[in-house]
TORTI-282214 format. One line per 2 residues: number of its first residue (from 1); their letters; for each residue x, y negated, z negated of C-alpha. Coordinates in steps of 0.1 Angstrom, whole numbers. Each point is the difference from the previous one (the first is absolute). Layout:
<pts>
NUM	A	X,Y,Z; ...
</pts>
This chain:
<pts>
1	XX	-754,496,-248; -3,-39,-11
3	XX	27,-20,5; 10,-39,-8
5	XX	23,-10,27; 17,-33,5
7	XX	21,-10,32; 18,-35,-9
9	XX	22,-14,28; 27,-28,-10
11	XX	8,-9,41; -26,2,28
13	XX	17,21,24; -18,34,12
15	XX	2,30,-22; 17,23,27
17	XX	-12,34,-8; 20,16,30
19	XX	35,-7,-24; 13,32,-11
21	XX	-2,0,-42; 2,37,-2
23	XX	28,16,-20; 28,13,20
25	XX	-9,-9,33; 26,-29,10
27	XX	-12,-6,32; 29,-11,28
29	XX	-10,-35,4; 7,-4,-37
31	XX	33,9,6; 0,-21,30
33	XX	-5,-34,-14; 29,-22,3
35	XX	-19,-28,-22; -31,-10,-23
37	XX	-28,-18,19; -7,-18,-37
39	XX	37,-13,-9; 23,5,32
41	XX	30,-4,-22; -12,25,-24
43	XX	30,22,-11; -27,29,-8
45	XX	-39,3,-4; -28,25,-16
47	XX	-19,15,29; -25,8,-24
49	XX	-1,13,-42; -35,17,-12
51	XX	-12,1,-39; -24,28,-4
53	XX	-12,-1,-38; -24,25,-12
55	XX	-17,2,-35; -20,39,-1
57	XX	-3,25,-21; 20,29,-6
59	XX	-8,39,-3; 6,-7,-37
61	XX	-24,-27,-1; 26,-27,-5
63	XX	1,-32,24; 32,-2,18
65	XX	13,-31,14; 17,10,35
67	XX	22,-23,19; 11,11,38
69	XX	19,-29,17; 17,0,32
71	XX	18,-23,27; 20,-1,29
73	XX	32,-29,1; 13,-11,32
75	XX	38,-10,0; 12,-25,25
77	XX	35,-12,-16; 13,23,-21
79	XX	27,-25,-15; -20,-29,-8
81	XX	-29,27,-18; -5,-8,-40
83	XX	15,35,-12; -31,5,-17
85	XX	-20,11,28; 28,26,6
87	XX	-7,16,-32; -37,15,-12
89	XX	2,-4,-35; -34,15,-20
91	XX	-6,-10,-35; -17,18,-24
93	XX	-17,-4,-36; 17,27,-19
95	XX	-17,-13,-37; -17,22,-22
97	XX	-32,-22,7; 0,-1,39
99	XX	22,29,12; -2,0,39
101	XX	9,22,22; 15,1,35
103	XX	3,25,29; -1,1,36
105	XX	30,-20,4; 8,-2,35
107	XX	23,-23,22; 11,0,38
109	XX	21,-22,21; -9,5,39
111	XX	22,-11,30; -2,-1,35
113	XX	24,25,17; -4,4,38
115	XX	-33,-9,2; -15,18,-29
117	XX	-8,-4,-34; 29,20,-24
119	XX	-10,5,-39; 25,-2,-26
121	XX	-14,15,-37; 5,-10,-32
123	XX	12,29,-16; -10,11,-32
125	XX	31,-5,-13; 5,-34,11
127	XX	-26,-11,-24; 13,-9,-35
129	XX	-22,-8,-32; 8,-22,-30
131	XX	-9,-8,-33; 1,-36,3
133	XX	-10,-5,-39; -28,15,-25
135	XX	-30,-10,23; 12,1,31
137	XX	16,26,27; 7,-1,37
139	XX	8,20,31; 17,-17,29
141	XX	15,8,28; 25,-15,32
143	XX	-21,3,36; 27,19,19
145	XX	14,-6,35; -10,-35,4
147	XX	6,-19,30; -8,-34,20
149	XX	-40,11,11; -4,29,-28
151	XX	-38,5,-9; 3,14,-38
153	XX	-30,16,-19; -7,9,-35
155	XX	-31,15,-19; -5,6,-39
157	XX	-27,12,-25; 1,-14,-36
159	XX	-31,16,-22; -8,-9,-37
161	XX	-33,-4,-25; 3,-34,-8
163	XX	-18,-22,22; -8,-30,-21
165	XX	22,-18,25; 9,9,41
167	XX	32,-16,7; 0,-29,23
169	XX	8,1,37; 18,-24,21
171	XX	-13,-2,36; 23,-30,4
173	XX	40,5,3; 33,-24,6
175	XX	-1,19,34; -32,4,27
177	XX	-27,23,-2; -18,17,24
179	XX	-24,16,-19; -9,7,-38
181	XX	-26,18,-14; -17,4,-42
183	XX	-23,29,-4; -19,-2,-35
185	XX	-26,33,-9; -15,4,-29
187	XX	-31,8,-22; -21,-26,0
189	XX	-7,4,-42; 38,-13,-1
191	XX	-7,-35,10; 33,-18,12
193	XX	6,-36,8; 25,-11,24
195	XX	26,-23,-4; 7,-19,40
197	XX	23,-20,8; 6,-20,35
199	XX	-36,-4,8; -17,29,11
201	XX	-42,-1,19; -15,31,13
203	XX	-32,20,2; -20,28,-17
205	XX	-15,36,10; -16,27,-30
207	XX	-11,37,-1; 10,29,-36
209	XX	10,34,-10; -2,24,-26
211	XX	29,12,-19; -1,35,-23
213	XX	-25,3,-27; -2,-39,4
215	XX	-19,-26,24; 16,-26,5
217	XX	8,-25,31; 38,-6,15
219	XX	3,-37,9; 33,1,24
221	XX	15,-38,12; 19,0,26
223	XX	23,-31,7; 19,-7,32
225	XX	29,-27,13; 12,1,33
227	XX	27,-22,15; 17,-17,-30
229	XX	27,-22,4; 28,3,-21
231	XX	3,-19,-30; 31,-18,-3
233	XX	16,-8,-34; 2,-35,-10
235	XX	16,-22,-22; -17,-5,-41
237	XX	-23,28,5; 9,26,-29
239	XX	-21,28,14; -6,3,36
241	XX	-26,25,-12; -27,-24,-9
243	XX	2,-15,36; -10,32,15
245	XX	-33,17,7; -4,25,-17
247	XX	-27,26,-24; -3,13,-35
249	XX	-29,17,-14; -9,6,-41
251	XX	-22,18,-19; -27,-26,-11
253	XX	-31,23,-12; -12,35,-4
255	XX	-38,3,6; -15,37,6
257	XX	-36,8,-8; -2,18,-30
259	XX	31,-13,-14; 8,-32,-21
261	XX	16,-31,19; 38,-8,-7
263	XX	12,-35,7; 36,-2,8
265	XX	3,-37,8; -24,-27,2
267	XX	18,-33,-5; 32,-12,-10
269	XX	-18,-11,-37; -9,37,-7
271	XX	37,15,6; 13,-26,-21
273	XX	-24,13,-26; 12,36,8
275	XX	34,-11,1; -6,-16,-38
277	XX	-13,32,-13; 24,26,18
279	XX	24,17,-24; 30,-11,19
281	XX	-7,-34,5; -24,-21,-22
283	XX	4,27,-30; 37,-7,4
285	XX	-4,-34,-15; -21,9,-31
287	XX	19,5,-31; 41,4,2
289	XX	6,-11,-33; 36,13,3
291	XX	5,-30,23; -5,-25,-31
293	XX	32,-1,-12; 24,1,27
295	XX	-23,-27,15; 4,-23,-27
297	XX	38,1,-2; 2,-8,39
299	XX	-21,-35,-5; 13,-6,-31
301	XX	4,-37,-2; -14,-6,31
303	XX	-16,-32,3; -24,3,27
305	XX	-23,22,14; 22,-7,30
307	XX	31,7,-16; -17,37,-18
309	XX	-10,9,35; 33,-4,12
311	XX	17,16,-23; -23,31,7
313	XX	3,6,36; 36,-7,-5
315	XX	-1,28,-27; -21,21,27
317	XX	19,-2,30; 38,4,-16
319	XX	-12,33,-26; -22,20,26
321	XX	8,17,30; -23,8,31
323	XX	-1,32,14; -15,-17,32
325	XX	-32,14,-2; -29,-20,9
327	XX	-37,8,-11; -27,-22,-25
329	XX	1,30,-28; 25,6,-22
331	XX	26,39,7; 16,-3,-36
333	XX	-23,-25,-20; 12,-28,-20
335	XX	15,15,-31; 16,23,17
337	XX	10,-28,27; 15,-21,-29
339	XX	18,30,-18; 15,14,33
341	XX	8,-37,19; -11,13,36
343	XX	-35,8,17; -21,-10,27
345	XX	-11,-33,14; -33,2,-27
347	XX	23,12,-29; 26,-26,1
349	XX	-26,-33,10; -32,12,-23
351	XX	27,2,-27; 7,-35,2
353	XX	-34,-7,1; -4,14,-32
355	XX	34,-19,-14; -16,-33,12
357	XX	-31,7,-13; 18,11,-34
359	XX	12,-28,-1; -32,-23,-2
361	XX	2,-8,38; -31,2,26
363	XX	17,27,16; -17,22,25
365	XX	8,24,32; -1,-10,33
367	XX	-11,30,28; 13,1,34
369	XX	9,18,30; 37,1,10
371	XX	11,-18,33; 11,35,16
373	XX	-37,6,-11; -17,-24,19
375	XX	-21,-31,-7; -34,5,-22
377	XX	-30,-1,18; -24,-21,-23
379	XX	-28,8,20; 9,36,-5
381	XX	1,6,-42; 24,34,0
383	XX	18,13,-33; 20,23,25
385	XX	14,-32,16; 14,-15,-33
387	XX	37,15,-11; 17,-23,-18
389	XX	-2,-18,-34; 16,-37,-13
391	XX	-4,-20,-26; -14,-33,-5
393	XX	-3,-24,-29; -24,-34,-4
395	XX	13,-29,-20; -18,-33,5
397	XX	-17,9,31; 32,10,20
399	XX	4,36,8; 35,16,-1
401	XX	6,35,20; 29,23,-10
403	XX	13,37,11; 26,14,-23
405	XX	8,24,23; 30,-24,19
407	XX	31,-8,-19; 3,-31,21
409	XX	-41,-12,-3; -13,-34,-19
411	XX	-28,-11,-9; -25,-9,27
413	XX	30,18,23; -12,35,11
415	XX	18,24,21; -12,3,38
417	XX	-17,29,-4; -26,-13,-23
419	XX	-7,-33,19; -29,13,18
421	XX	-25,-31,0; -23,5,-27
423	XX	-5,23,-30; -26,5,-27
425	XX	5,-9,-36; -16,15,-24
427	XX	-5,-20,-34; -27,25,-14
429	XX	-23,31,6; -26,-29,17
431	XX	21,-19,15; 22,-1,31
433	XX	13,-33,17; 13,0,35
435	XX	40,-8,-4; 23,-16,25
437	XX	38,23,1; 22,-34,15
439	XX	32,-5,-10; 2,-39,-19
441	XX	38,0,-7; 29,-14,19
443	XX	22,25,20; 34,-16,17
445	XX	26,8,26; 30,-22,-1
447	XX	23,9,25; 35,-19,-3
449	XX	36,-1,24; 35,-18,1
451	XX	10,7,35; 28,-10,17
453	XX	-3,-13,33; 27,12,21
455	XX	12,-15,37; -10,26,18
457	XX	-33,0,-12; 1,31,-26
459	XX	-5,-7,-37; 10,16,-28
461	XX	-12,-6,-37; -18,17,-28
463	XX	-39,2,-1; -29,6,-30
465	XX	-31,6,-7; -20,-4,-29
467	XX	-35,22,-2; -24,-3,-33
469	XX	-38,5,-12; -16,16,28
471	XX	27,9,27; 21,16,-34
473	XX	-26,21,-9; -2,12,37
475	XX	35,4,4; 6,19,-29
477	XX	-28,26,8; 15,3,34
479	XX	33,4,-18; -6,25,-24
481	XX	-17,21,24; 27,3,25
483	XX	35,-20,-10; 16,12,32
485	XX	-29,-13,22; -3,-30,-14
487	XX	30,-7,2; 2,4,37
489	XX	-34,-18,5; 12,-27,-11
491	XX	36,-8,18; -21,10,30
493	XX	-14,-34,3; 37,-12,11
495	XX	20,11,29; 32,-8,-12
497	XX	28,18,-18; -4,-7,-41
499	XX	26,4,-31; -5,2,-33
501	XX	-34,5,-1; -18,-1,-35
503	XX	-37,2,-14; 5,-9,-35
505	XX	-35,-1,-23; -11,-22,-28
507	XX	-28,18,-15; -11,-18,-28
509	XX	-1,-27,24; -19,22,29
511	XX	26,-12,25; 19,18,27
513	XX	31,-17,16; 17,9,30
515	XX	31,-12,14; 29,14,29
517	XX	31,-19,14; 5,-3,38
519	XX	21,-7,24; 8,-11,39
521	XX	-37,7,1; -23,-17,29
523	XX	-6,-32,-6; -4,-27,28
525	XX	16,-6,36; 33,-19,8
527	XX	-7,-15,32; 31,-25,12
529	XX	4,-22,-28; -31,7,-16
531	XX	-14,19,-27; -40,12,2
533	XX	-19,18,-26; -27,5,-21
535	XX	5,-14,-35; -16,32,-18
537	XX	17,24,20; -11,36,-9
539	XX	-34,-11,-19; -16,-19,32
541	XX	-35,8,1; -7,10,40
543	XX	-23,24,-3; -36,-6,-8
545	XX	-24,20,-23; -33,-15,11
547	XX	-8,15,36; -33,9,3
549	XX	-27,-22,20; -20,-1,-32
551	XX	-6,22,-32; -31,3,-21
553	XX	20,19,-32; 12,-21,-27
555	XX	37,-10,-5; 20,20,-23
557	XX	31,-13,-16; 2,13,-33
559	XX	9,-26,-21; 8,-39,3
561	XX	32,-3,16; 27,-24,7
563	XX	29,8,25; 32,-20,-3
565	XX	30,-3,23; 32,-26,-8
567	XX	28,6,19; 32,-19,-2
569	XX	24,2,33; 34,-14,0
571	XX	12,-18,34; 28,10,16
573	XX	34,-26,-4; 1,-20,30
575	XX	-39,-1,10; -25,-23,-9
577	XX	-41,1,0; -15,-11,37
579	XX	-37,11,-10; -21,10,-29
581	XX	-35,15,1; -32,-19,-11
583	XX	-12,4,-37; -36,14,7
585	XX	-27,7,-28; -29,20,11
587	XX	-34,5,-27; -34,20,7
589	XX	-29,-16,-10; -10,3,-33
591	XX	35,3,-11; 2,39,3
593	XX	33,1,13; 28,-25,10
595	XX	35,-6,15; 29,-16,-3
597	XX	32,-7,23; 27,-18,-8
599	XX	33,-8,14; 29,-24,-11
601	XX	40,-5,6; 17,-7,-35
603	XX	42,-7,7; 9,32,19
605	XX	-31,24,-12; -34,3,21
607	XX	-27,13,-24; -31,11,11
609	XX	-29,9,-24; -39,13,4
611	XX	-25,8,-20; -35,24,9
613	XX	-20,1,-25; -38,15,-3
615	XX	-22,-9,-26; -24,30,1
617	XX	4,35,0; -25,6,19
619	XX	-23,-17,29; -29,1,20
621	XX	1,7,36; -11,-34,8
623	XX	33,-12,-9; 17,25,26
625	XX	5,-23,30; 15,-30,-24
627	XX	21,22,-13; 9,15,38
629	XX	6,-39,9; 22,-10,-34
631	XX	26,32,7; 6,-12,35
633	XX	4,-30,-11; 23,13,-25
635	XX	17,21,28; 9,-29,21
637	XX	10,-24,-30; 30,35,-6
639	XX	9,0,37; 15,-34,0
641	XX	39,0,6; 30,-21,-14
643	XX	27,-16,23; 32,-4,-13
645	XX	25,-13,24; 41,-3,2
647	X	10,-33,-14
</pts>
């Protein structure tokens, strides 16, 4: 037997073959350990998770794709552990085109009980399954029995006969790892390309087998991590995903002797060109008369090409309804998209691609991959990794990027989950330009108060805040999903009894306002015949976003931003101002970002007024200590304090 195997080691500690990886046997010093040696504060950590991926054939002569994964969790603080790793959830394909499959579900927690090891089952009918929608299912299930020091273990199968793509694996996670191992076999006629992330080196050993009425050679990579820190979230990353290292493996060529080659993907150029001629994507564009008409009478008048594309995506976004379905071909088609007003991410946007271009505008769609679906690799040209579809329109060399698929979206304004870097635009069959997905509009936060300043250092008063472009578009996602949660999500950011509280929309507008009523709430401290507080009360910034020694991931904001505060505080009768904080105005070079602080007395009001704004939606990592330095800067300009004293 020949095989390809690949050992790749991210940290340079010793592989230590003595640890015990086997299935069901938790040994006692598992159950021992008080602590990780990785992350000593570690609420919980893998003590090791296994991959075993098989591509072979089956008696019926079909390849089956076989997945066996495994892992151990060890939990050292039960009530700080993200729920998640409390419950094994299993997703499964359950489309007509990639039906999987999965058995062997198994799950354990183990404790130590007098000195021994005590095994408490998952029963069979603890596990529940779901259809979650038309292409996927799931079975889950609660680890019983767990306790401060519990070892809990899980094993599954999932099986299937697609294998144009093997699903990617994380060997990083947001807690440590011990141990994590990818095991890839397959026939070496399939010819798959790996897609690694988090910088991987290793070495090579061959050897072959036969297989049926067939020879042919297994290749069989192998990849192992040992050691891994956890990786902590952090502040403008969208995806902590992308940070981590981690594996994927597609289908890139078929080559058997005696049979004729297949290409799957060979550069980003020739899936554009497949993307062009596919049925449910380039073919999509050709024709739709039917659109003529209705076209016409939305631009009627218009006297721009700026204006008729307005007036389009407008049109687009407020007459068709997402079913929240990503993917880069269409489920319903474009007629049928236009006579029914709802389909899938492709439906809705490659519709108004077709309405632009209608029109007599260069209209053309933009391919992507969705943030939950991590970054592109550019190096690595996949059609598997694409799954979402905008549109984009030239007009005197300036390109303008839409998705009608967000009530609340502008032009050059895209929802989060398409602002993924880069896309590809394709104009024709030949050619594909590389396409940046920022965000070029304006998004503000004005947050406004009258407070009353009382003697004994509580305040009372009524508060606002005013949310538009970007954070509207957010909040009203968040909204419609769960009203109740948001709700409470957001009068979680103040630890004080509220009244009257009130989210009132302007939709037409894209603007969300808040605003409560409060009162005796925690203000300041009466000390003798003094008054001491912070001017902005409830909206201080103390807590700082940047905290990493250094970053090498690009800034994500989302959109350009500018974040307002005025309040206006009345001083109590009989006291008088002793001390007022320093205006300070802070910039980063280049003018990404800035900030203002301001304070002035006017007859018996204080009123205190700052301004963040950032001028990009997105920066490189380079800029990550400035921008560490400019919010502590910010920080302590918001922690000065007022005097008043008793006249």
């Amino acid at each position: 037997m020949r095989h390809f195997i690949y050992l790749f080691f991210l940290i340079s500690y010793s592989i230590s073959f003595a640890q015990n990886h086997r299935f069901g046997r938790v040994s006692i010093e598992e159950l021992e350990k008080k602590e990780s040696k990785i992350n000593p504060d570690a609420a919980a950590e893998i003590l090791y998770e296994k991959a075993n991926v098989s591509l072979e054939l089956n008696t019926r002569g079909k390849f089956v794709l076989t997945r066996e994964y495994e892992g151990r969790i060890k939990i050292y603080d039960k009530d700080n552990v993200n729920n998640d790793l409390l419950v094994l959830e299993v997703l499964y394909s359950s489309s007509s085109n990639n039906r999987e499959n999965v058995s062997g579900l198994r799950g354990s927690t183990y404790n130590l009980e007098n000195g021994k090891s005590v095994e408490t089952r998952v029963r069979s009918s603890d596990i529940f399954s779901e259809n979650i929608n038309r292409y996927w299912n799931s079975q889950k299930f609660t680890f019983p029995n767990v306790q401060n020091g519990s070892v809990l273990e899980y094993r599954y199968t999932i099986t299937s006969e697609n294998f144009r793509e093997i699903d990617r694996w994380f060997f990083q996670k947001e807690i440590p790892v011990i141990y994590s191992e990818f095991k890839f076999k397959h026939p070496d006629m399939f010819r798959f390309s790996p897609d690694i992330r988090g910088g991987i080196s290793g070495r090579t050993i061959r050897g072959g087998e036969a297989s049926h009425d067939y020879t042919f050679d297994y290749e069989t990579t192998t990849f192992i991590y040992e050691n891994l820190p956890a990786l902590d979230r952090e502040a403008f990353v969208f995806n902590l995903d992308n940070l981590k290292a981690s594996i994927r493996f597609e289908l890139m060529q078929f080559a058997h002797a005696g049979h004729m080659s297949e290409n799957y993907a060979t550069s980003w150029e020739q899936i554009g060109k497949d993307l062009m001629r596919h049925s449910n994507f380039g073919g999509q564009l050709a024709g739709n008369n039917f659109l003529n008409d209705p076209v016409q009478q939305i631009i009627a008048n218009a006297e721009t090409d700026e204006e008729k594309m307005e007036r389009i995506f407008n049109y687009a976004k407020n007459n068709f309804s997402w079913n929240n379905f990503t993917g880069i071909t269409t489920e319903n088609g474009i007629r049928n998209t236009f006579n029914n007003k709802s389909g899938n991410v492709a439906d809705i946007n490659l519709l108004l691609v077709s309405m632009l271009q209608k029109a007599g505008l260069n209209a053309s769609p933009v391919v992507s991959s969705t943030v939950s679906n991590l970054m592109l690799n550019y190096s690595f040209p996949s059609i598997t990794s694409l799954n979402y579809v905008i549109a984009a329109v030239d007009i005197d060399n300036t390109t303008y990027l839409m998705d009608a698929t967000e009530r609340y979206s502008r032009i050059n304004m895209l929802p989060m989950r398409a602002l993924n870097h880069r896309g590809f635009k394709l104009i024709s069959e030949n050619q594909i330009t590389e396409t940046p997905l920022l965000n070029y509009a304006m998004s503000t936060s004005r947050k406004t108060a009258l407070v009353n300043l009382n003697p004994d250092g509580t305040i009372s008063g009524n508060f606002s805040e005013n949310r538009d472009s970007y954070f509207a578009m957010n909040d009203k996602r968040r909204q419609t999903s769960n009203p109740k949660q948001f709700e409470e999500r957001y009068l979680n950011n103040y630890n004080f009894d509220i009244d009257n509280f009130r989210i009132d929309e302007n939709e037409e507008r894209g603007m969300f306002r808040y605003s409560f009523q409060f009162e005796n709430a925690p203000g300041g401290n009466a000390i003798g015949d003094k008054i001491i507080f912070n001017p902005l009360f409830f909206t201080q910034n103390k807590t700082p976003m940047f905290v990493s020694n250094n970053r090498n991931y690009p800034l994500e904001f989302g959109t350009l931003m500018a974040l307002e505060k005025i309040f206006r505080i009345k001083i109590p009768e009989g006291y008088k101002v002793e001390s007022l904080p320093e205006s300070k105005t802070f910039v980063v070079e280049g003018n990404v970002a800035g900030y203002s602080y301001n304070v002035e007395q006017k007859d018996d009001m204080i009123i205190v007024s700052t301004l963040y704004q950032i001028g990009h939606s997105t920066l490189p990592f380079s800029f990550y200590e400035p921008m560490k330095e400019f919010e502590l800067n910010e920080i302590n300009a918001e922690a000065q304090q007022i005097v008043l004293v008793k006249q």
